[in-house]
Steps between C-alpha positions, in 0.01 A plus 500: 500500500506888448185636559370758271350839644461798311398837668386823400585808631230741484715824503697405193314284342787236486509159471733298715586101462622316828595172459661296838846527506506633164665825414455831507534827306804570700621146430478388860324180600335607794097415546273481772151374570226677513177497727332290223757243458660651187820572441604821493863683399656694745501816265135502443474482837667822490316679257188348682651704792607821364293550180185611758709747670578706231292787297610562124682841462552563132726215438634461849317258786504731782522294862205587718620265822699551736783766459848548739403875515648822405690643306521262288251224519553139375235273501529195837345180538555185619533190299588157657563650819718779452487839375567565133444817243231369268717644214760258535228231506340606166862535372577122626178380377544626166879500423622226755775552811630810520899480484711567811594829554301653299220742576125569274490821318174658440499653147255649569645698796185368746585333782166382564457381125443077439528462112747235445554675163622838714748310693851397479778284676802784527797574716478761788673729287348495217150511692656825688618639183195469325302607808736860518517522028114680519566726778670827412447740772489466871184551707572900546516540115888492458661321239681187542879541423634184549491201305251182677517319735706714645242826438501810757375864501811691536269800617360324764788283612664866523230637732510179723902476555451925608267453683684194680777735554338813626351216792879384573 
């Protein structure tokens, strides 16, 4: 019964093995078919999907589709009829579901990054606190004084509450 189809990915130079409704690398079951009759696993359709979008930074995959804009782009597109980060698809394709409320992490610290290897499943918290560890002084060059997430420039949160009162 389960049809054999093995594809090549140019870009990486990986091999991938579909087999109808056999499994997957994330140890789902999920397959489709292809133009040509063959069956073909919902992750590599995936890859097949993101894997020409993206431009090799020095061991990050940079995104080069669509973007939801500054000032911090992530990477958009829509897969199965709805609109999804392409992140969280490499990170599903490779590692399986990600868990309820939790959030992917880029190690890396690039939003627009798509190596499954630079991302992780994480709760808001810890994706905030790792977000705020790196940064130690605000965007006026003062220090940081207080401990993340929680992180403000006491200088500048000074300059803002006088000049709120000198409008009152």
């Amino acid at each position: 019964q389960g049809t054999t189809g093995v594809y090549k990915c140019q870009w990486t130079a990986t091999r991938h093995s579909t087999l109808a409704g056999g499994s997957s690398p994330s140890g789902t079951s999920r397959a489709y078919r292809h133009s040509k009759g063959v069956a073909v696993d919902a992750d590599v359709m995936i890859l097949a999907r993101v894997i020409p979008r993206v431009i090799r930074n020095g061991t990050c995959w940079i995104w080069t589709g669509a973007t939801s804009g500054p000032p911090r782009p992530v990477g958009r597109m829509r897969y199965q009829n709805q609109g999804t980060s392409p992140h969280r698809l490499m990170y599903e394709a490779i590692h399986g579901p990600i868990p309820e409320g939790l959030q992917i992490d880029h190690l890396c610290r690039r939003p627009l990054c798509c190596n499954p290897m630079h991302l992780e499943a994480v709760t808001g918290m810890e994706n905030s606190r790792r977000a705020w560890a790196d940064k130690t002084h605000c965007p006026q060059g003062h220090a940081y004084t207080d401990e993340p997430p929680l992180r403000k420039c006491r200088k500048c949160h000074r300059d803002r509450e006088s000049q709120r009162r000198a409008r009152q």
